[in-house]
C-alpha positions in Angstrom: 152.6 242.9 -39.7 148.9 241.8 -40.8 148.4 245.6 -41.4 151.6 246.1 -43.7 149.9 242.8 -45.6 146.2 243.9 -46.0 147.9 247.0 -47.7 150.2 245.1 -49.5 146.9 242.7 -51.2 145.1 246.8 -51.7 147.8 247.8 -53.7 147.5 244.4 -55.6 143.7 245.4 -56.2 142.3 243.3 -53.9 139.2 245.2 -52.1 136.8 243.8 -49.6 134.8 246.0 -49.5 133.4 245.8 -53.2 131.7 242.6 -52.5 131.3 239.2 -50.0 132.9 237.6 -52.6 135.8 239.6 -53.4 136.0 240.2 -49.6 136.0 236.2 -49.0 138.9 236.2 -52.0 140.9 238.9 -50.6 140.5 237.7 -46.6 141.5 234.0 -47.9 145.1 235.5 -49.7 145.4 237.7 -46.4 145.1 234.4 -44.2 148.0 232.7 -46.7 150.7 235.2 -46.4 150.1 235.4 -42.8 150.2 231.8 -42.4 153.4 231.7 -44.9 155.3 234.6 -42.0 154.2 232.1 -39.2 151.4 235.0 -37.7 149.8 234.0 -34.7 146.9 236.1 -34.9 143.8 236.8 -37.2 144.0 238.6 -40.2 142.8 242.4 -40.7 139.2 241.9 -42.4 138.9 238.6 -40.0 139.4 241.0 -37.2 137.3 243.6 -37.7 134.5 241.0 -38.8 134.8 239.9 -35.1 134.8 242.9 -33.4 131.6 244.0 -35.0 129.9 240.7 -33.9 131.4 241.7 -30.5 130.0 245.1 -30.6 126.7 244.3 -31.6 126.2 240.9 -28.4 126.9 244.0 -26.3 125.2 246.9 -27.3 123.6 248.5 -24.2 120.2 250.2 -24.1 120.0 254.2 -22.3 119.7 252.5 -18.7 123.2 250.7 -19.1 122.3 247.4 -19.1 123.3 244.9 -22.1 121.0 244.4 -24.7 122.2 240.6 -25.8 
């Protein structure tokens, strides 16, 4: 469902990609409709934010061990 949304807000001409700002804008009307469909989980852009922070705690080095 939070995928169908995100597009939904693209097709509105929301894009959060242009800027923080418009990325803040667009993740905060993302949160809303999900909240309004009772969603459980984390938006799209709220997602991918966090796995990003994820990847880079546990980037490894050429030896395999974590880089943190």
């Amino acid at each position: 469902m939070h995928v169908q949304v995100h597009g939904m807000l693209h097709l509105l001409g929301f894009d959060h990609e242009i800027s923080e700002e418009a990325g803040a804008k667009m993740e905060e009307e993302e949160g809303i409709l999900l909240e309004s469909l009772k969603w459980k989980g984390k938006g799209l852009i709220q997602s991918a934010y966090d796995a990003e922070t994820n990847r880079n705690h546990h980037m490894e080095n050429s030896d395999g061990n974590l880089l943190c």
